[in-house]
C-alpha positions as CSV (number, residue, x, y, z in Angstrom):
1,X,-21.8,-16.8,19.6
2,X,-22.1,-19.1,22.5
3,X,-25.0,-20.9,20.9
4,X,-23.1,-23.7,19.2
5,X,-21.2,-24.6,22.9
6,X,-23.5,-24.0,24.8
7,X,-26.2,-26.7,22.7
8,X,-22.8,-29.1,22.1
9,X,-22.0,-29.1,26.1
10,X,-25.6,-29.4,27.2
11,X,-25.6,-32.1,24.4
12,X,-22.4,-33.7,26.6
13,X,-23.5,-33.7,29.9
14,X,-26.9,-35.2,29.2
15,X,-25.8,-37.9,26.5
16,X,-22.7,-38.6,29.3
17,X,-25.2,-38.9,32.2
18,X,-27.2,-41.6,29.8
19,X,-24.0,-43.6,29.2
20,X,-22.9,-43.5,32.6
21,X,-26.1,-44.2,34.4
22,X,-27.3,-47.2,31.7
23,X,-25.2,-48.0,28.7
24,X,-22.1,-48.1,31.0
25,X,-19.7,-47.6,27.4
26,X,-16.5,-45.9,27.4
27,X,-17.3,-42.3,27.6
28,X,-16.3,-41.7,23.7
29,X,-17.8,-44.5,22.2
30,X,-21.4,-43.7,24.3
31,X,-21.3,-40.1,23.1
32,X,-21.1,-40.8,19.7
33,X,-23.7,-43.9,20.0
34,X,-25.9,-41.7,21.7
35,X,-25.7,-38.4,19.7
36,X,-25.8,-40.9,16.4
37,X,-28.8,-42.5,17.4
38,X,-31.0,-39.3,18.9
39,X,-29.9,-37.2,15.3
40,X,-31.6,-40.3,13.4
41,X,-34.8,-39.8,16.1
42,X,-34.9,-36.4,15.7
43,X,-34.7,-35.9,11.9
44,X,-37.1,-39.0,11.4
45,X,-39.6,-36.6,12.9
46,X,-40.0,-35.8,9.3
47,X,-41.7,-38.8,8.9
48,X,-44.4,-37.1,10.6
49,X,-44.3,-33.7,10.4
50,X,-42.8,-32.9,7.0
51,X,-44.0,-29.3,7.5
52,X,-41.8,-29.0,10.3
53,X,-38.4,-29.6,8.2
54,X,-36.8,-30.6,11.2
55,X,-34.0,-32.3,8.9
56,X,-32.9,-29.3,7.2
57,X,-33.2,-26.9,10.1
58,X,-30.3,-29.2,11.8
59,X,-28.3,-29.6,8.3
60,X,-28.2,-25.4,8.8
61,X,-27.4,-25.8,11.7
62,X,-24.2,-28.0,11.2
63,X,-23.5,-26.6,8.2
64,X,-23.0,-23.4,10.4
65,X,-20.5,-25.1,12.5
66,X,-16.9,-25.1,10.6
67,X,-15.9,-28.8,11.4
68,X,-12.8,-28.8,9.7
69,X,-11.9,-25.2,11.2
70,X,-13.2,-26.3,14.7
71,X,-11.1,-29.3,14.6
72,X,-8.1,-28.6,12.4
73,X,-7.3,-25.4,13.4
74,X,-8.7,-25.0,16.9
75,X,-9.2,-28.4,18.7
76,X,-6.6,-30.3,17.1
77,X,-3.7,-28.6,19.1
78,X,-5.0,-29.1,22.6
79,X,-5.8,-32.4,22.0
80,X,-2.6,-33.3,20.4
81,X,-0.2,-31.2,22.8
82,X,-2.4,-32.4,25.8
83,X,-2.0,-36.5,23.9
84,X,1.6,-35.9,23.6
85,X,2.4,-34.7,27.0
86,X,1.6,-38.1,28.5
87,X,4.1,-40.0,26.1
88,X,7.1,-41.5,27.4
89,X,10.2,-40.4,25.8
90,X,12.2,-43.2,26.4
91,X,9.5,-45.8,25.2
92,X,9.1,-43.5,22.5
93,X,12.1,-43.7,21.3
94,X,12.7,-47.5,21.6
95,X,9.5,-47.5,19.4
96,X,11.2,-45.1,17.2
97,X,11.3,-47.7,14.1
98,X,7.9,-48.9,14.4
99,X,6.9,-45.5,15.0
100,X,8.7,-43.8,12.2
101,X,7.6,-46.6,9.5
102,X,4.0,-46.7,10.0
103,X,3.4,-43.2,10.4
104,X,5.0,-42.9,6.5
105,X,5.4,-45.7,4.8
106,X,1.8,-47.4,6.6
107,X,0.0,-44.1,5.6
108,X,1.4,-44.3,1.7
109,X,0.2,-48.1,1.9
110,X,-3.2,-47.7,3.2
111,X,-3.6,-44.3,1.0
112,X,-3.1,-46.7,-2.3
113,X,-5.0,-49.4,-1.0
114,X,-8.1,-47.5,0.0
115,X,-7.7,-45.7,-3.0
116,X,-7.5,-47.9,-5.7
117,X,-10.4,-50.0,-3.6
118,X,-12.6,-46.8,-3.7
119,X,-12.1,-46.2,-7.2
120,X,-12.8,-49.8,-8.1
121,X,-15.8,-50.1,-6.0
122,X,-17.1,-46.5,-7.8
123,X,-16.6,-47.7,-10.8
124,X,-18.2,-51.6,-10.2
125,X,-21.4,-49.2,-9.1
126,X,-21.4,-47.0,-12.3
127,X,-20.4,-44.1,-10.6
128,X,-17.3,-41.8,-11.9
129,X,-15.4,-40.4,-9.7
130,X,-11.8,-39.0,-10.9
131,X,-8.8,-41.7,-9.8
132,X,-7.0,-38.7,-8.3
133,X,-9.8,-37.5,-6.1
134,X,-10.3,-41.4,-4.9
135,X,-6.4,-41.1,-3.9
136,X,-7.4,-38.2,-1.7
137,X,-10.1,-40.6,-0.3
138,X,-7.9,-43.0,0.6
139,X,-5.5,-40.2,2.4
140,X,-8.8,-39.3,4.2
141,X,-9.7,-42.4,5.7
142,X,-5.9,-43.6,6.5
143,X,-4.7,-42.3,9.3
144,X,-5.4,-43.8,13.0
145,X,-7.1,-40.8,15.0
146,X,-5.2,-39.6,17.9
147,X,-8.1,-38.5,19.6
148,X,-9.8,-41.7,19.6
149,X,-6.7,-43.8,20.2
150,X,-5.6,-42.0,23.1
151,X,-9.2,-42.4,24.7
152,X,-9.1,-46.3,24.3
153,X,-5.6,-46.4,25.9
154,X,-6.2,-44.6,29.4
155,X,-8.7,-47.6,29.8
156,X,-7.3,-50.7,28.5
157,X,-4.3,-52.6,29.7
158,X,-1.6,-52.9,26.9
159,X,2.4,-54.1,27.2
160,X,4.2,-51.1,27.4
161,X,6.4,-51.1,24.9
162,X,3.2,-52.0,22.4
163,X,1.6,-48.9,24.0
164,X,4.4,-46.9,23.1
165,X,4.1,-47.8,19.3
166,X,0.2,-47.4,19.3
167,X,0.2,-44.5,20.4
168,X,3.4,-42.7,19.1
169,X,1.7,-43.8,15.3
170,X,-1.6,-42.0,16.2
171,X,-0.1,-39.3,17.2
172,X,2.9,-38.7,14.0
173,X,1.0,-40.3,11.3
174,X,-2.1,-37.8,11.6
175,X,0.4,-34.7,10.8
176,X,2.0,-37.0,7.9
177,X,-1.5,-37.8,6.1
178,X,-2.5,-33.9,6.9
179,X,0.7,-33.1,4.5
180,X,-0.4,-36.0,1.9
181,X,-4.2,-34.3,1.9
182,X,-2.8,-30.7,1.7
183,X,-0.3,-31.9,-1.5
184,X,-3.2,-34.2,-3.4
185,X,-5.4,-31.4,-2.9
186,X,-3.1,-28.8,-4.2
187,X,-2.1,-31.6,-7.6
188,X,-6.2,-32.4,-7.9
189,X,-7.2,-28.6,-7.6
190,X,-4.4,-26.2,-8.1
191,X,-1.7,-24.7,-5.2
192,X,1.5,-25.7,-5.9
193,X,4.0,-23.9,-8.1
194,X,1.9,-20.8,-9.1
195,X,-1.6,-21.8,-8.8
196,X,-4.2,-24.2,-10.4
197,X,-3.7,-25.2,-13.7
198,X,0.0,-24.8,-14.0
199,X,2.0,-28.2,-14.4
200,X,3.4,-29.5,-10.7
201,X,6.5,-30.8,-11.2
202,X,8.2,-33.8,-8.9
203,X,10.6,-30.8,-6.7
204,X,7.3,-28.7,-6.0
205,X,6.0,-31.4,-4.3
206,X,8.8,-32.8,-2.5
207,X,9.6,-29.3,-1.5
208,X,5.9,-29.4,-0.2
209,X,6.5,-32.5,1.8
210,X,9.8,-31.2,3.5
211,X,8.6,-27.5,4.1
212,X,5.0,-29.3,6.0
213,X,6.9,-31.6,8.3
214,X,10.4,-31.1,8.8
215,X,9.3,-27.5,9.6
216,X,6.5,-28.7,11.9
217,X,8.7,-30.8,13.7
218,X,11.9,-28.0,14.0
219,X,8.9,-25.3,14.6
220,X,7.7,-27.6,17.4
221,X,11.5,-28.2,18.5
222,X,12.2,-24.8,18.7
223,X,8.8,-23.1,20.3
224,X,9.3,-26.6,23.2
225,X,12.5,-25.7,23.8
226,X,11.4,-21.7,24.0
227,X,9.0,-22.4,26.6
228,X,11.0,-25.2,28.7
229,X,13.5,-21.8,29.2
230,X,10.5,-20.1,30.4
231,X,9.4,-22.9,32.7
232,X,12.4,-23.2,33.9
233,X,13.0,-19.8,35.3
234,X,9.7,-19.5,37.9
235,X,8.2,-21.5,40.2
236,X,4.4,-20.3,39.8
237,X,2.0,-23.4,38.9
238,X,-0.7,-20.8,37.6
239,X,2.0,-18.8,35.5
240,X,3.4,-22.3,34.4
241,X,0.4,-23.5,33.6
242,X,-0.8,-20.4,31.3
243,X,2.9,-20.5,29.4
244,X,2.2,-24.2,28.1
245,X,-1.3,-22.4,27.1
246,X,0.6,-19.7,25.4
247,X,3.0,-22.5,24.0
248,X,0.0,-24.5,22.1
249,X,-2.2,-21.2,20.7
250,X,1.4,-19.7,19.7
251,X,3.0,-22.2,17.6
252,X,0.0,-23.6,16.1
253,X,-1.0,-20.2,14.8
254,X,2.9,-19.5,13.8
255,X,2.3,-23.1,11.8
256,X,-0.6,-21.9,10.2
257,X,0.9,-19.0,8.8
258,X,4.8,-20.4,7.9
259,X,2.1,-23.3,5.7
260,X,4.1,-25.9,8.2
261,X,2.3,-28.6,10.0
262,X,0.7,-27.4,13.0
263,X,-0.1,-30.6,14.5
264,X,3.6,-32.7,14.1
265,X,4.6,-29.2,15.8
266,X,2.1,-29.8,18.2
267,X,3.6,-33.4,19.2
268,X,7.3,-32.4,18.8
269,X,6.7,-29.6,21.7
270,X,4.1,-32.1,23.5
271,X,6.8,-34.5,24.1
272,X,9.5,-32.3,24.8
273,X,7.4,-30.3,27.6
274,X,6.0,-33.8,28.9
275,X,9.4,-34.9,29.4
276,X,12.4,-32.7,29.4
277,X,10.5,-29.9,31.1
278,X,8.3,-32.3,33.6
279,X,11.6,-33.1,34.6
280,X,14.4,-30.3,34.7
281,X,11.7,-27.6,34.9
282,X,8.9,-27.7,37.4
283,X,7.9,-28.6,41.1
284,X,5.9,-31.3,42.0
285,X,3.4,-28.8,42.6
286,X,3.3,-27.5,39.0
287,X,3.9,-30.9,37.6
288,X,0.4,-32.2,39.6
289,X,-1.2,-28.8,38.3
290,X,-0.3,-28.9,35.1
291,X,-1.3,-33.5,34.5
292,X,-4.9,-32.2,35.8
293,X,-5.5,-29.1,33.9
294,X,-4.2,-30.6,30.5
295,X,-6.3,-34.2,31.3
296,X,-9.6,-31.6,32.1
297,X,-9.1,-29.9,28.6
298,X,-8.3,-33.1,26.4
299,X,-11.6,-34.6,28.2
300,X,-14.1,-31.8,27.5
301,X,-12.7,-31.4,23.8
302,X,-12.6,-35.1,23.6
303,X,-16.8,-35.1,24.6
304,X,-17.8,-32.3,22.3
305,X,-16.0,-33.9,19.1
306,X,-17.4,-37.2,19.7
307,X,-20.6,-35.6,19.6
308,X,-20.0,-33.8,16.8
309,X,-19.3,-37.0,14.8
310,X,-22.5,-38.6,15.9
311,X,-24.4,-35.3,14.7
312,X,-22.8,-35.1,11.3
313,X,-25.2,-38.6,10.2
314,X,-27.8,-35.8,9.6
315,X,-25.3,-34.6,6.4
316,X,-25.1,-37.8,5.1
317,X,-26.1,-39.1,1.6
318,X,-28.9,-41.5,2.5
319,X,-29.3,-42.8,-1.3
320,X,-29.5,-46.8,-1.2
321,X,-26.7,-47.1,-4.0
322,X,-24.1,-45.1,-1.5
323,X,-25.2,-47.0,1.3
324,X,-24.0,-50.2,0.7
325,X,-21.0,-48.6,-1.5
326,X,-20.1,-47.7,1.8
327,X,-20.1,-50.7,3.6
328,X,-17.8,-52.3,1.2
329,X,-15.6,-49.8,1.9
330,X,-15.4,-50.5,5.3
331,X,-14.1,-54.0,4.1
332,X,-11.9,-53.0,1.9
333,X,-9.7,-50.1,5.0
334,X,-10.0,-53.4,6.9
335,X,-7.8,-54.9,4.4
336,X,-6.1,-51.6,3.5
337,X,-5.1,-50.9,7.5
338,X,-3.9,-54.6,7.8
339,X,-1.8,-54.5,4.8
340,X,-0.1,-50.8,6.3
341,X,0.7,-52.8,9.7
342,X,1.9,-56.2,7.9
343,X,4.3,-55.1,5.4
344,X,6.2,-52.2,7.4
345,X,6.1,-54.9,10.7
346,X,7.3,-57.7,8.9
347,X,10.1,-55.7,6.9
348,X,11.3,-54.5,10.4
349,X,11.4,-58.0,12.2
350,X,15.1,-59.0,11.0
351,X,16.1,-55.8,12.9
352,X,13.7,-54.9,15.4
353,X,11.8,-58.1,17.4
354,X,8.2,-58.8,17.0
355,X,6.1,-60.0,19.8
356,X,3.2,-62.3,19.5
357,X,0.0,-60.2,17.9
358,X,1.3,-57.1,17.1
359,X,0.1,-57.1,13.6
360,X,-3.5,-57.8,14.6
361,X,-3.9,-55.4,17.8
362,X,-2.0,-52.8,15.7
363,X,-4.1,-53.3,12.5
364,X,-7.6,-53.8,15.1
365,X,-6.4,-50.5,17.1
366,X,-6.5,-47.7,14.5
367,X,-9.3,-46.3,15.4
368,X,-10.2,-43.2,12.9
369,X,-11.9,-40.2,14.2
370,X,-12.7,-36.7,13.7
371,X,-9.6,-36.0,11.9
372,X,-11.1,-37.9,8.8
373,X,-14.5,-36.6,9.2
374,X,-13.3,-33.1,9.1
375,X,-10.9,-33.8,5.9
376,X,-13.5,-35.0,4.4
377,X,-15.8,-31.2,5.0
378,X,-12.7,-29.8,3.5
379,X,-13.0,-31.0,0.2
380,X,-13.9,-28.5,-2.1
381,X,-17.2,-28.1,-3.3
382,X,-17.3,-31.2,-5.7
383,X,-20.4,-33.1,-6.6
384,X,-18.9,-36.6,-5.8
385,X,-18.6,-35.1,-2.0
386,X,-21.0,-36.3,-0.3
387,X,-20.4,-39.9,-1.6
388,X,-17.0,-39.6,0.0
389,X,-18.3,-38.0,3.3
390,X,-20.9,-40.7,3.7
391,X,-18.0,-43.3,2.8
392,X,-15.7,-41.5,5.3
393,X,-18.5,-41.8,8.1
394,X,-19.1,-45.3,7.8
395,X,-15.3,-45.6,8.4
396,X,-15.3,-44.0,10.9
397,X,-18.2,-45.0,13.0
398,X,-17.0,-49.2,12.5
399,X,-14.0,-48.2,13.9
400,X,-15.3,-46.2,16.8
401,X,-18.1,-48.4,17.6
402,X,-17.4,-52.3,16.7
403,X,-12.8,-51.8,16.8
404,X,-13.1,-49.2,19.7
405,X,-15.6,-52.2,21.7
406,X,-13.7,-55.1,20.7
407,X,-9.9,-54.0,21.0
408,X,-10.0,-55.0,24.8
409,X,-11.1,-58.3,24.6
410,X,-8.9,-59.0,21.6
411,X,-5.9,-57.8,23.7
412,X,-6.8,-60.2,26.8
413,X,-7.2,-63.0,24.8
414,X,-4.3,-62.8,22.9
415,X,-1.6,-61.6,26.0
416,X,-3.8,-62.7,28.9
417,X,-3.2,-60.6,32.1
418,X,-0.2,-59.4,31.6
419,X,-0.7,-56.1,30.9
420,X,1.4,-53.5,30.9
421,X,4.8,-54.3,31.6
């Protein structure tokens, strides 16, 4: 039972002492380097010892770990609750159209873009793969990862008001694109209105839609406010502490059995604890208790998925054909993520102002993550899978390794020294 964390920490503090002591890389772009690389050493020791079956041994051996259960419906609340505590209300909320507009109508953009580039780039390689199931692609590979985000901001310098609206996106349009996934799986492969096979009419799935989010977010209202009353009656850190525990592991597991989204809940209760009860309900001593306990967890769970994404290369379709399939596709979310930051940006600048490269450090900051990678695990078993898993990776990784590296530099250059302000 403790094999798995026990190999993925050892994993951590050995590939974190290597980045730390020579590469000198932001922790989470290192780890998955680093993991990436020694899973492509390790399985080419097939090369030389095909009798050992190295390759397979460590495909078992992922395959054993439930990524999209690990992450969806473990990992994803801490990180998300301990992401969303840190968010300023008030900047939050004079992001609120930015926020609100790209988390929807950016994800809708880029699912339709990366979609209909998918299925046109499948078919341009002679390989069929249903137009509905490329939709679900482009849902996949849409939204910016909270996770990975979130890292790249505690170490760059950003104008705060920008920060606000980078971040605020990461963390709102994940939950929105987990709804689209749950819905286009359900049209693709039956779940809605009575099951697979029966027709899915247009009120099914907008009942979906509103039951998924406007029940995450009042779920996530309500469970906040629950344990803010808490909070606010004792003054033990420890106690304190444990009930914004209890707060996270609760509602998530109330989400996953109400079929409401678990992770908008997740930000909604975040941002409410972070702000309203950092500042009517605790001491300074439970305040300083709870910054340090939350910042320990999102770091540790922050290492180990990293890791996990460079490990899942060994799962990958290594056929030449899907190989560079999948670097176009990296071309075309470039274009897909630019054109979901240009058009809701521009359509809000007669109302709310836009400052000087916006569009291009919010395009060049979404950063996708594990969130993608374990959507993409989810898919049913389908045979055009592991096409969309290695095209999903390759998204991925650019983003982590060549956006997450370049972000900083793109930001200086364009507002100087200013940071945050």
């Amino acid at each position: 039972m403790l094999e798995v964390p026990a190999i993925l920490l050892t994993c951590v503090a050995i590939f974190g002492y290597v980045n730390g002591r020579y590469l000198k890389l932001p922790l989470t772009v290192g780890l998955v380097l680093i993991a990436l690389i020694s899973a492509m050493l390790v399985a080419s020791i097939d090369n030389f010892a095909p009798d050992a079956g190295i390759t397979n041994k460590l495909k078992v051996w992922l395959e054993g770990i439930d990524f999209n259960k690990t992450l969806m419906e473990g990992m994803l609340s801490f990180l998300l609750f301990a992401g969303a505590l840190h968010v300023n209300l008030k900047d939050l909320i004079d992001s609120k159209l930015h926020v609100a507009t790209l988390a929807s109508l950016g994800v809708m953009i880029s699912t339709l873009v990366n979609g209909l580039g998918f299925y046109g780039l499948t078919q341009l390689f002679g390989i069929h793969i249903d137009f509905l199931v490329c939709i679900l692609f482009g849902v996949i590979v849409s939204p910016t990862d909270p996770v990975a985000v979130l890292a790249m901001l505690k170490r760059i310098k950003v104008p705060t008001r920008l920060e606000a609206t980078i971040a605020g996106e990461s963390l709102f349009n994940d939950g929105v694109a987990v709804v689209f996934y749950s819905m286009l799986v359900a049209i693709a492969f039956g779940g809605i209105a009575g099951g697979e096979g029966n027709a899915i009419g247009a009120n099914a799935i907008v009942g979906f839609f509103v039951r998924e989010a406007f029940g995450g977010a009042l779920l996530g209202l309500i469970s906040g406010y629950g344990a803010f009353l808490l909070l606010r009656r004792m003054d033990d850190y420890i106690v304190e502490v444990i009930t914004t525990l209890a707060l996270v592991t609760g509602a998530y597991t109330v989400a996953l059995h109400l079929h409401v989204s678990g992770p908008i809940a997740m930000v909604i209760a975040g941002v409410f604890i972070g702000n309203t009860g950092r500042r009517l309900a605790m001491s300074e001593m439970t305040k300083t208790h709870l910054a340090a306990f939350w910042h320990l967890i999102d770091e540790i769970l922050n290492a180990i998925l990293f890791v996990l994404i460079g490990f899942v290369v060994i799962m990958l379709s290594h056929e030449a054909e899907v190989l560079i399939l999948s670097v176009f596709v990296i071309l075309v979310s470039l274009l897909a993520r630019w054109l979901a930051v240009f058009i809701p940006m521009t359509g809000l600048s007669p109302v709310v102002k836009k400052e000087r490269g916006d569009i291009i450090i919010l395009a060049w900051a979404g950063l996708r993550g594990g969130i993608s990678v374990a959507l993409a695990l989810a898919l049913p078993p389908i045979a055009e899978k592991p096409i969309i898993l290695t095209a999903t990776y390759a998204v991925v990784v650019f983003t982590i390794l060549i956006q997450g590296l370049s972000i900083e530099p793109l930001i200086k250059r364009i507002h100087g020294g200013e940071g945050k302000n």
